[in-house]
C-alpha positions, 0 to 999 in steps of 0.5 A: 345806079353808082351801086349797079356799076360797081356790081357790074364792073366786079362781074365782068370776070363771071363768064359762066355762060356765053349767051349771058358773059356781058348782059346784066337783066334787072333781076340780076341786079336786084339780087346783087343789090339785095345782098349788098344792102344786107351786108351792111347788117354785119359787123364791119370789123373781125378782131383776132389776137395773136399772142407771144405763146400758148401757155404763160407762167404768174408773174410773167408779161403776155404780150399780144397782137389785135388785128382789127381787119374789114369783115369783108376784104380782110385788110387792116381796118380804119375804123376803130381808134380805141381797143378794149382788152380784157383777161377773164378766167374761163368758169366764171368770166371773171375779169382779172384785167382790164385796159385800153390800149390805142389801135394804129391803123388796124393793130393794136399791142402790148402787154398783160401782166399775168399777177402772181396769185392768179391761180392755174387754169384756162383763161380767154383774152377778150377784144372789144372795138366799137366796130366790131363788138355789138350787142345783137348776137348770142356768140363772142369770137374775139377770144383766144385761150391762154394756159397759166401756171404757177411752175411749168419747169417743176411740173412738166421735168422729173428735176431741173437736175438732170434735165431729162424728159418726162411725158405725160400722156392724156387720154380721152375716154368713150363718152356714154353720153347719147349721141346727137345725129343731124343730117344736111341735104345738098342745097337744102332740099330732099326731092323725089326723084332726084339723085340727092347727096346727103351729109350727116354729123354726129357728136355726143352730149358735149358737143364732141364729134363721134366716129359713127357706123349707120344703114339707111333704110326705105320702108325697112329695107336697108338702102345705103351703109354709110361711115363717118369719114371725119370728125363725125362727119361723112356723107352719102347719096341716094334717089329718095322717093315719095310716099316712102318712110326712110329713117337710119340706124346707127350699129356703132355705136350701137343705140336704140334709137333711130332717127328720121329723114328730112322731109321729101318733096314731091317735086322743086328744083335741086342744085349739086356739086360735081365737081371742083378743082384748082380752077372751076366749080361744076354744078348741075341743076335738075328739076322734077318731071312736069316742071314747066321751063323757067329763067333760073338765077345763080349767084356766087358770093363769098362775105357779102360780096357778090363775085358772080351772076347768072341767068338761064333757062332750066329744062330738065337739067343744066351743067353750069360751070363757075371760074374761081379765078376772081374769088378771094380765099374763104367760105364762098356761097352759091344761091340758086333762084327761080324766076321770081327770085325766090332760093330755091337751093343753096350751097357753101364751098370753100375755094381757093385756098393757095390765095395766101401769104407764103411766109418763109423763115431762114435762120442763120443756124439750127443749133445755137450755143446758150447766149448766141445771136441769131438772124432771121430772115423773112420772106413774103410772097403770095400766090404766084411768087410776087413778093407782099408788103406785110405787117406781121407778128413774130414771136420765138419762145419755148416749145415747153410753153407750146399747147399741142391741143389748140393751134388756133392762127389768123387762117382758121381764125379769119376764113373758118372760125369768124363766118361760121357759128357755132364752135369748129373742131379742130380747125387747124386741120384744114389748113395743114397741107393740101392732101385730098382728104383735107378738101373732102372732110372740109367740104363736109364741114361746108355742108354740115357745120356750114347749113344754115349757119353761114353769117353772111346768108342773106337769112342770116344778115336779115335777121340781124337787123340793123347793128347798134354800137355799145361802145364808141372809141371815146369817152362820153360822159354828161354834166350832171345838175341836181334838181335840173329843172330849177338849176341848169345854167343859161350859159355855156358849161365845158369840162376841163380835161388835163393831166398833170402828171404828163404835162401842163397842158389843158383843153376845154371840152364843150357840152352840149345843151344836154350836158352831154360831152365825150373825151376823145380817142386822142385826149387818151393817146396824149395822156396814156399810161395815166389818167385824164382829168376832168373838172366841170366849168360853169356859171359863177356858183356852180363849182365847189370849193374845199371848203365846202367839202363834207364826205357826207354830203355834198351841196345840193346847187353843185354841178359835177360829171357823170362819166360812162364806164365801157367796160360796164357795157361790156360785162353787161353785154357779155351776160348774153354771149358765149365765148366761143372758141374751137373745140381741140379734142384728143381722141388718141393717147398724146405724148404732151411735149417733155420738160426739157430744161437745162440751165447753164452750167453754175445757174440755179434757179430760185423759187419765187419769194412772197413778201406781204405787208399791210396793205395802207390807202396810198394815194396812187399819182403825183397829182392827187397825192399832191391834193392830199398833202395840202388838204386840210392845211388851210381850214380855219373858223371864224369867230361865229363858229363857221367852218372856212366861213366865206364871210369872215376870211382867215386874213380879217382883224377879228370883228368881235373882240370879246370873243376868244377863239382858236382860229384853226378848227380841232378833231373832232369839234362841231362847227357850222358849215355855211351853204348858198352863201349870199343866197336866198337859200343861205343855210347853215349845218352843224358837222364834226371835223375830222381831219385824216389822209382822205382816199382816192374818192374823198379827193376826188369829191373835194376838188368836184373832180372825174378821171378816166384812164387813158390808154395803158402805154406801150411797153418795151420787150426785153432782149439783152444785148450779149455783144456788150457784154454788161449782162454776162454774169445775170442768170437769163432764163427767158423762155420767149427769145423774141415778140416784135408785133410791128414787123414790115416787109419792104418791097421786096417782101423782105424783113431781118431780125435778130435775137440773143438766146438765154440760158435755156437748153431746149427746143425753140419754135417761131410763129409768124402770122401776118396780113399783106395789104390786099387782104392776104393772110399767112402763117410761117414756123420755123424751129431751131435747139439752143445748146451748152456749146463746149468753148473749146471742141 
């Protein structure tokens, strides 16, 4: 009953028809039931990523934003505690960074360093969450494309010299590739008799749409010419008819082959948009001749939630009318169902796309002078002009490091991209503006990348199952005993978690009685930028001494940790998914942004400098570099030959006088090694000693010790500061002016900043994308130039 209220309290708006506006029947109910039930099959979470700019040079700091946002309401999510990031290149997926990173209350930030030998090419920037990463599905969004390259400036100017202009152009050939024709009925179904609109899309090998010409023929008569209208997609109507054979040609470009209908049924129930504007939907709902009347269902849902509910009583046909007034921005899905609430026809519609955040910028100026301050000003409201508390990310960089094919933001990201599979072309060109043909080709997109394709279609979620987690904000870890059955311990074990290069501090984490534990999200946040370590704590006999360390072997009644790595589970889970990314294709010739860098007046730029040296086993941390450097300081042989003999302390008068011996062990002897002292299982094993600088991993086992990396740090990005005037001699070449990821509006939705510009004379851009606390998304750009300004005019 508590899920019926809350269905029926967010219906209340869904007056579609008189007769029904305050009556609920138990069908309706069950069908809003339904969906809610199955909602929960999908990921609670959506990750997108925003980045300081498109295109990043070796050796430079990417900085990046992650919005953790609820897959259904799109507000900042509280779930997820841990963000695991990763940089991959784009052919092999190979990781060429990996870090933890805290997440705040739905976002997460900092910095990637982007290593002086990676080579040039594409690369994705991975996010993983517990809530929004799962092993259930055969495609990974969470990505976003980056650019590296070793020079931009040499590679993109005819010389730093002149600091002229020079385009290049890129140029998308015709594939001869076959073409690969679909075709989409309205609601689902092709009925005869029944005026049905029909959409197509055709694309080539790659994936890349076509821009087609094609006739519809009935029993070889032609019916219909059609054309693509956009991207390869288009559509047409027609009156289909049983018994007849219809297939269609395509004449540009011309193929021999043709493709054929869908299949036509002889009679059922077909549902079609007529009409759409700022306000309503219209749909009309016929039936075949012969039908008898029967109750019919609509429901309206956009992400799993249910908006809106109908029932009435279907004669022939019926206009239904659909307010969108209480709709949120999105995908929105209408399912119409017969009596026995089985769908019999469904259709997407994208609705509302003015419910956003309007973000404006005001500059100070447009053309600065090199080094100038600048203010910005930032202005959030949404739809109806009401100012918006927002958390947004800013970044001002250069317009040379701006990639023109991939314009990717958190619109195309959260409404497009994240509820439709499959990869979208171009999905920018949705969102820019609000011109008519936009509606037409993005209700064309509904109808053909969307059919069947919708992620919260009740087909879809069932499919799903039930989501399992792969990876959990903490750390787990077990207890591990060699020969367990003979040897677990009867009394509680706990780990030891510290991290002294932080501070002196320890904890005592409990294990069950499996052994198991798990480090949690905070351990992580109190010792980030280092590692946490761990040691196991249990009965006397149970822990392991220096002395009794041998690299190549270790006592068989010793307990020790067994840690599970998530970054493992995501590199074996990523073998089944596909990173997908919308596809950004020129068919035109474009005039790729010139180079049009100039440095100050007296600044020279100089080329990067390598210095290589021999690469040596450094012990990396204050801690374990300590371990290192008492290691081996107190070994010692007692008189019988026992190495660090537990039975005759180095501090004891020797017991057998007549034996002449050197106390302290020598490279490369034999000695005895005791183990199982005063045991039933006492034995001794000769080994040769060696005493040398031992690795990381040496150490590690010596001290019976486990580590894990806790969350990389949060790092500060530079901005000078010009009015003190201690910088003014530097050389300042930076290309991004500013990356503030945290920026909060006030009440007024009102935020200020500033920045100093560099040496730089070029074209700047401002990117602005952010969530307001109800959910609503938005995106704002500005520009200015940065000039050598003549002191005196």
């Amino acid at each position: 009953m508590k899920i019926k209220c809350f269905i029926i309290s967010i219906l209340t708006f869904a007056s579609f028809l008189p007769a029904h506006a305050q009556s609920y029947s138990p069908q309706q109910i069950e069908l809003a039931e339904r969906l809610h039930s199955l909602s929960k099959n999908a990921p609670p979470e959506i990750a997108y990523i925003q980045t300081s700019k498109d295109i990043y040079e070796t050796g430079e700091d990417l900085w990046f934003k992650v919005y953790l946002l609820d897959a259904q309401y799109l507000v900042p999510s509280l779930l997820s505690k841990t963000l695991y990031l990763q940089l991959l290149n784009e052919t092999g997926k190979k990781v060429v960074w990996q870090e933890k990173y805290e997440i705040r209350n739905g976002f997460a930030s900092g910095r990637v360093y982007l290593d002086s030998d990676l080579p040039e090419g594409d690369y994705f920037l991975a996010s993983y969450s517990s809530y929004s990463f799962f092993n259930d599905s055969t495609e990974f969004k969470a990505v976003r494309r980056i650019k590296i390259k070793t020079d931009i400036i040499s590679s993109s100017t005819d010389g730093i010299k002149t600091g002229k202009s020079k385009s290049s152009f890129i140029t998308v050939e015709k594939e001869d590739s076959p073409v690969q024709f679909r075709t989409f009925p309205e609601g689902g179904n092709l009925i005869s008799g029944i005026k049905s609109r029909l959409a197509f899309k055709a694309v080539n090998s790659n994936g890349e749409p076509l821009d087609i010409l094609g006739t519809l023929f009935a029993d070889n008569t032609p019916v219909v010419k059609f054309k693509s209208y956009h991207a390869g997609m288009g559509s047409f109507d027609f009156t289909p008819e049983a018994g007849k054979k219809y297939l269609i040609r395509l004449t540009e470009p011309s193929i021999d082959s043709s493709f054929i209908l869908p299949e036509i049924y002889p009679a059922g129930i077909s549902m079609r948009l007529t009409g759409k504007d700022k306000d309503f939907l219209t749909f009309v709902v016929s039936e075949s001749p012969g039908i008898e009347q029967e109750d019919i269902y609509l429901r309206v849902q956009c992400r799993g939630i249910v908006y809106g509910m109908i029932s009435a009583e279907l004669n022939k046909e019926l206009k239904i009318k659909i307010p969108l007034s209480g709709l949120p921005q999105g995908i929105a899905e209408v399912t119409l169902f017969n009596s026995s609430l089985v769908p019999v026809a469904e259709r997407l519609v994208y609705v509302n796309m003015d419910q956003k955040l309007y973000i404006s910028a005001i500059l100070s100026g447009d053309v600065y002078a090199t080094r100038g301050k600048a203010a910005l000003k930032i202005t959030v409201k949404d739809q109806n002009g009401n100012p918006v508390i927002a958390n947004l990310g800013v970044s001002i960089f250069d317009n040379l490091y701006k990639d023109p094919l991939d314009s990717v933001n958190i619109l195309t990201h959260c409404y497009l991209s994240a509820d439709l599979r499959g990869r979208i072309y171009n999905p920018s060109y949705y969102f820019d503006g609000s011109s008519k043909e936009r509606d037409m080709a993005l209700d064309l997109l509904m109808l053909t990348q969307g059919w069947r394709r919708y992620l919260w279609d009740e087909k879809t979620l069932n499919k799903s199952g039930e989501k399992r987690q792969v990876i959990f904000d903490e750390i787990s870890g077990i207890i591990n005993y060699p020969h367990r059955h003979k040897t677990v311990p009867r009394k509680q074990v706990f780990v030891i978690a510290f991290s002294p290069n932080i501070d002196n501090l320890h904890a005592l984490i409990p294990a069950d009685s499996a052994g198991r534990f798990t480090v949690s999200a905070d351990f992580l946040k109190r010792w980030e930028t280092d590692y946490v370590y761990l040691k196991p704590f249990g009965p006397p006999g149970s822990q392991l001494t220096m002395h009794q360390y041998d690299p190549l072997s270790l006592p068989e009644f010793i307990i020790g940790i067994k840690l599970t790595d998530p970054f493992e589970i995501i590199n074996s889970c990523m073998k089944n998914h596909d990173l997908n990314y919308p596809m950004f294709v020129l068919k035109k010739e474009y005039e790729t942004p010139g180079g049009s860098y100039k440095p100050g007046a007296g600044l020279v730029k100089i080329k990067e400098v390598t210095i290589k040296g021999r690469k040596q086993n450094i012990i990396r941390g204050k801690y374990l570099g300590a371990l290192d450097s008492i290691a081996g300081e107190n070994d010692y042989v007692c008189p019988l030959g026992v190495l660090n003999c537990p039975r005759h302390p180095p501090n004891e008068p020797e017991i057998i006088t007549e034996f002449h011996y050197n106390p302290k062990p020598q490279v490369g002897h034999q000695y005895l090694v005791m183990y199982n002292y005063n045991t039933p299982a006492e034995s001794y094993r000769v080994i040769t000693y060696w005493l040398h600088k031992y690795s990381e991993e040496d150490l590690m086992k010596i001290n019976n010790l486990s580590r894990i990396k806790a969350y990389y740090g949060p790092r500060e990005f530079y901005q000078p500061d010009y009015d003190k005037k201690s910088d003014e001699h530097i050389p300042d070449f930076r290309n991004t002016l500013l990356w503030a990821p945290s920026v909060v509006t006030d009440e007024n939705g009102e935020a200020t900043l500033s920045f100093y510009c560099s040496d730089i004379n070029t074209n700047f851009i401002g990117r602005i994308e952010g969530v307001g606390k109800d959910g609503l998304l938005g995106t704002g750009y500005f520009k200015f130039t940065v000039r050598k300004l003549k002191q005196n005019p």
